[in-house]
C-alpha positions as CSV (number, residue, x, y, z in Angstrom):
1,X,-20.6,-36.4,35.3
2,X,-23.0,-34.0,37.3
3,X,-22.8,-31.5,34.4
4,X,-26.4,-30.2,35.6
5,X,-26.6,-30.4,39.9
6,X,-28.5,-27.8,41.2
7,X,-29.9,-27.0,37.7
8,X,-33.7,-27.7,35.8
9,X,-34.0,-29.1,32.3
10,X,-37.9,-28.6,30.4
11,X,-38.0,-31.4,28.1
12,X,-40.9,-31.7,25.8
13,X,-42.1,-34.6,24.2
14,X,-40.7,-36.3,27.4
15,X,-42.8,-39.4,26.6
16,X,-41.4,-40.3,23.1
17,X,-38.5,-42.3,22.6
18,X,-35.9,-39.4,22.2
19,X,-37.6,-37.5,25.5
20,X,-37.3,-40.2,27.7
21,X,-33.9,-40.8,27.0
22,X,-33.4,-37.4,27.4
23,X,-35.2,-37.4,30.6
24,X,-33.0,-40.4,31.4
25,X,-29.5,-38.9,30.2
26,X,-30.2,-35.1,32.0
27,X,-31.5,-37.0,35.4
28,X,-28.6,-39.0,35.4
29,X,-26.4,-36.3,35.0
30,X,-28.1,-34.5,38.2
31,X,-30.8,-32.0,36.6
32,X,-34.0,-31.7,37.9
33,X,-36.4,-32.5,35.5
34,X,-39.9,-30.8,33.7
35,X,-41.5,-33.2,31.1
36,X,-44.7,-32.7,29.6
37,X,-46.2,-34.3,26.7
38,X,-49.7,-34.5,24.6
39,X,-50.0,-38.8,25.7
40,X,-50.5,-39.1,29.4
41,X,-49.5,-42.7,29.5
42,X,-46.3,-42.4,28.3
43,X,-45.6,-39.6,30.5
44,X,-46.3,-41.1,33.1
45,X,-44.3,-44.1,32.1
46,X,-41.2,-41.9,31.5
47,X,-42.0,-40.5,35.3
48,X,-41.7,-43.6,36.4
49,X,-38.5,-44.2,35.1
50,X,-36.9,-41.5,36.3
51,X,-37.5,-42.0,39.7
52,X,-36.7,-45.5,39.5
53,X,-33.4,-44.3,38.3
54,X,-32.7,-42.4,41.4
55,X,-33.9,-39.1,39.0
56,X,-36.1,-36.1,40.2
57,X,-38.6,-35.5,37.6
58,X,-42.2,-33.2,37.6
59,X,-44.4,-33.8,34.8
60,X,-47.4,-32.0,32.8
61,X,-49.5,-34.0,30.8
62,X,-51.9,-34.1,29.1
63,X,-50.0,-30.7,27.5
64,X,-50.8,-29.4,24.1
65,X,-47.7,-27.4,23.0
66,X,-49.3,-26.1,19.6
67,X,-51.8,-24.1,21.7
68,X,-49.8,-21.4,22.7
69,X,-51.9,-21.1,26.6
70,X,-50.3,-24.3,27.1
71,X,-46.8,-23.5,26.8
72,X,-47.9,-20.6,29.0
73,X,-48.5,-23.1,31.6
74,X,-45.9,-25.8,31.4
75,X,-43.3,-22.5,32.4
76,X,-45.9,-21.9,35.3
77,X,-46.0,-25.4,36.2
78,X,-42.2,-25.7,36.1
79,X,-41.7,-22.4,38.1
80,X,-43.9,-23.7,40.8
81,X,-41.7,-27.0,41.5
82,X,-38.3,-25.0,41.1
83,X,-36.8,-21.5,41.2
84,X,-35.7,-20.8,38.0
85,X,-35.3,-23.0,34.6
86,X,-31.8,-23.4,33.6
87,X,-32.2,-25.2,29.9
88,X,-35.0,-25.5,27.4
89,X,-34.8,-28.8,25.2
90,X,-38.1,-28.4,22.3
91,X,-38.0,-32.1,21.6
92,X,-41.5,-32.2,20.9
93,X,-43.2,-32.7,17.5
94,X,-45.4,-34.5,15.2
95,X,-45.1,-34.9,11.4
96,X,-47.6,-35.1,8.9
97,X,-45.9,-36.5,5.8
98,X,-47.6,-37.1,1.8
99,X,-46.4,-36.4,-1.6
100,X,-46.9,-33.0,-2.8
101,X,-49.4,-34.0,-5.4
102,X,-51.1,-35.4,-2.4
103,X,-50.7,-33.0,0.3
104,X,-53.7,-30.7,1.1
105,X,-53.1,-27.2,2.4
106,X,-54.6,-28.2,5.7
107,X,-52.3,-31.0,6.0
108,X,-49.2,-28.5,5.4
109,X,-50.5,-26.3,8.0
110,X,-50.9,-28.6,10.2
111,X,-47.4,-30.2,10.0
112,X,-46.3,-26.2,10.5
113,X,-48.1,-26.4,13.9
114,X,-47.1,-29.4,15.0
115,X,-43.3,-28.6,14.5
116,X,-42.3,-25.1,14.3
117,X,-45.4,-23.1,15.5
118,X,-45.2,-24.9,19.1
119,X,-41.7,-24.6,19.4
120,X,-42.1,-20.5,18.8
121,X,-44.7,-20.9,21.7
122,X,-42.6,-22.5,24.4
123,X,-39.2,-20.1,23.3
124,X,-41.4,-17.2,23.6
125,X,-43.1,-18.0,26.8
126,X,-39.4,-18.6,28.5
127,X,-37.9,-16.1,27.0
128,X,-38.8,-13.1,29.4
129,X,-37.6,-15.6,32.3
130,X,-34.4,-16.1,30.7
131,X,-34.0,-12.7,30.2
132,X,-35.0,-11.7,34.4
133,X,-32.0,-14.6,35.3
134,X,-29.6,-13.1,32.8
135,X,-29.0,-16.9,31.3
136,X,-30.5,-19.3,29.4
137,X,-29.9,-22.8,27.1
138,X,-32.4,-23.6,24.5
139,X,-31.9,-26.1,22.1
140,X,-34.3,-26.9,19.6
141,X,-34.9,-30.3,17.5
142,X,-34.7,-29.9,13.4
143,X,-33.7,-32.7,11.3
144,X,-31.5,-33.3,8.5
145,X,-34.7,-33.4,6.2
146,X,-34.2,-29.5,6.7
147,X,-30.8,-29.6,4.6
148,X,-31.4,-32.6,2.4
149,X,-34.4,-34.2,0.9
150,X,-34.2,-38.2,1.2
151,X,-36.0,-39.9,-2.1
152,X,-38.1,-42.1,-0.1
153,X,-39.8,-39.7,2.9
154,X,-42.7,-37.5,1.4
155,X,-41.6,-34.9,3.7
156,X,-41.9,-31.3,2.1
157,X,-43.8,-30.0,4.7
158,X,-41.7,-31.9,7.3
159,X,-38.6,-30.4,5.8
160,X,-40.6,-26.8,5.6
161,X,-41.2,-26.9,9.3
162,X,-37.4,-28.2,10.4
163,X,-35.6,-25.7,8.0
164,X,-37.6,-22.8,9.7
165,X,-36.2,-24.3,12.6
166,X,-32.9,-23.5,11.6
167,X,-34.3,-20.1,10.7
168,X,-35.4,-19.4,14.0
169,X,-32.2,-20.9,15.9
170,X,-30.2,-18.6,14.4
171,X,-32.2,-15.4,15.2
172,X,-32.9,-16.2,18.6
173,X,-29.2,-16.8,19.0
174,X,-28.6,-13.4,18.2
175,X,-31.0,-11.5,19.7
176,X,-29.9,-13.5,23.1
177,X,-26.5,-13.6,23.1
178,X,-26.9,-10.0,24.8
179,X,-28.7,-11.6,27.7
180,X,-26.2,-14.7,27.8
181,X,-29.2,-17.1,26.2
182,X,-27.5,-19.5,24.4
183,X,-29.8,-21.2,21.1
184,X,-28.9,-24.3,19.1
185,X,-30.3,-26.9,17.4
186,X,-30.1,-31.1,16.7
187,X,-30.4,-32.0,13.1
188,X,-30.9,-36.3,13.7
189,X,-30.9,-38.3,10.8
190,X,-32.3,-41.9,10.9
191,X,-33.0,-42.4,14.9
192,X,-34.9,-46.1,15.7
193,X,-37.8,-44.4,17.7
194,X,-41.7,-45.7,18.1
195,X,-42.3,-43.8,15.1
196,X,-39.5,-45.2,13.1
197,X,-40.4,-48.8,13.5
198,X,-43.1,-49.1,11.4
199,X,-41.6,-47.8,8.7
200,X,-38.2,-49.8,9.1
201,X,-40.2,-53.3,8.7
202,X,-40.3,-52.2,5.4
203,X,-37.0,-53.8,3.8
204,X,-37.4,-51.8,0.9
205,X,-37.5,-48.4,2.6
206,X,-35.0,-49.8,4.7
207,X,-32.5,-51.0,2.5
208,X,-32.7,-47.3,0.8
209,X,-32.6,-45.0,4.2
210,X,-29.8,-47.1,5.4
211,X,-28.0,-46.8,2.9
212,X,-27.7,-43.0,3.2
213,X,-26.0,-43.5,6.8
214,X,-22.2,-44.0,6.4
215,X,-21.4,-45.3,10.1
216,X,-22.8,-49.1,10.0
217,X,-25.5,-48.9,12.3
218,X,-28.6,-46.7,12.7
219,X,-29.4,-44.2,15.5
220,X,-30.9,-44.4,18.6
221,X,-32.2,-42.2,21.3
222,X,-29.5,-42.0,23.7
223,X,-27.3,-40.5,20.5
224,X,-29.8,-37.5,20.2
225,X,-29.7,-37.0,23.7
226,X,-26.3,-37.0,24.5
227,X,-26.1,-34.5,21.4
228,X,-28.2,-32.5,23.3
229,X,-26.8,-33.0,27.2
230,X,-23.2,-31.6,25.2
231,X,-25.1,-28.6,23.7
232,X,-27.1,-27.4,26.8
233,X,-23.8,-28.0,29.4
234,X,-21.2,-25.7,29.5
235,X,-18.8,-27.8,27.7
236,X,-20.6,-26.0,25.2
237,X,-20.7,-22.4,26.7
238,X,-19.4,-20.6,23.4
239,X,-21.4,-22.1,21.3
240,X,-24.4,-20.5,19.7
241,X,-26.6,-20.6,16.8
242,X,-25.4,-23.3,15.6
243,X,-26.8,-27.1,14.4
244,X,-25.1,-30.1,15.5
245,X,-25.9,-32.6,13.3
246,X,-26.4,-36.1,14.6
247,X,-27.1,-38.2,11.6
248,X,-24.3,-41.2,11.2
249,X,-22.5,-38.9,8.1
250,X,-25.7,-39.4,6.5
251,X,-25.1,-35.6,5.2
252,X,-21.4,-36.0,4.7
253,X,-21.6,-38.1,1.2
């Protein structure tokens, strides 16, 4: 499928394990792509990747998303290698996680910034080029620890910042649809990333995650981004506001 020939994809976070399969899965499906990502390396590894798969990809790193000059830029940067932007994917973020009886106020802040605030920044620095085209995809990344709390993850600032995700899907979805800007979100659930490793080599913390996912396997990557191809193609063109969870029934039991 060519679901996105002739059109541009921003992906942020495009050197994580869910970006670059993003980057992989958008590329592959003919979209020109815009990464950018706080870890040059990995970037640049994710570049490389790309254009090894036959993919055209431009890429902004280092790119600090939480400051809001920087999402500033990235459109910038993107509107100097293309026309016009077609689809916004916020797949970027970084969680802070403790146990409430452990979690400073800095630390809360912090996960705020590193999850919602920087996702405000990059919607709101589109937004008035979305509006000039008369169309626009966003789709933003929240999680399912913004509907459910898991026993084992001290994530209440985590879950703070993905349910005001949720939040802020929904209102930009209304105050777009006049424009034709389509917002959604991705709510994964247990995804095997970088991140996630660590903490699976833990058969404890394991044993008690897994067993929250009814399908007998965990997540990976490519699941998220497929999740996300569907939402920002026009297979999906009337749908809006809403949050496509991609968690294994993890929320269904």
């Amino acid at each position: 499928m060519l679901r996105f020939s002739g059109k541009t994809v921003i992906i942020t976070g495009s050197g994580g394990s869910i970006g670059r399969a993003a980057c992989l899965r958008f590329a592959r499906e003919g979209a020109t792509i815009i990464g950018c990502d706080i870890d040059p390396v990995r970037a640049e590894e994710t570049e490389l990747q790309v254009r090894a798969a036959g993919g055209e990809i431009h890429s902004l790193q280092p790119c600090d998303l939480t400051d809001p000059h920087s999402a500033d830029q990235l459109i910038a940067f993107a509107l100097t290698k293309v026309e016009k932007v077609d689809v916004l994917y916020n797949n970027a973020a970084l969680a802070h996680f403790a146990w409430f009886a452990d979690m400073t106020f800095d630390m809360f802040s912090q996960t705020l910034r590193d999850e919602l605030d920087l996702v405000f920044h990059l919607c709101k620095a589109i937004w008035p080029q979305f509006i000039t085209q008369g169309h626009g995809v966003i789709v933003n990344t929240a999680s399912v620890s913004g509907m459910i709390g898991y026993e084992v993850v001290p994530g209440l600032a985590h879950a703070t910042a993905k349910s005001g995700i949720l939040g802020m899907t929904r209102h930009l979805a209304m105050e777009g649809a006049k424009n034709n800007i389509r917002v959604n979100a991705i709510s994964p659930g247990l995804i095997r990333t970088n991140q996630s490793e660590a903490l699976l080599a833990d058969p404890q913390w394991a044993e008690r995650m897994q067993a929250k996912v009814m399908l007998p396997r965990l997540g990976n990557p490519e699941d998220v981004a497929g999740a996300a191809a569907f939402l920002a193609s026009d297979d999906a063109s009337w749908i809006t506001g809403t949050n496509l969870i991609v968690d294994g029934g993890t929320t269904a039991w």
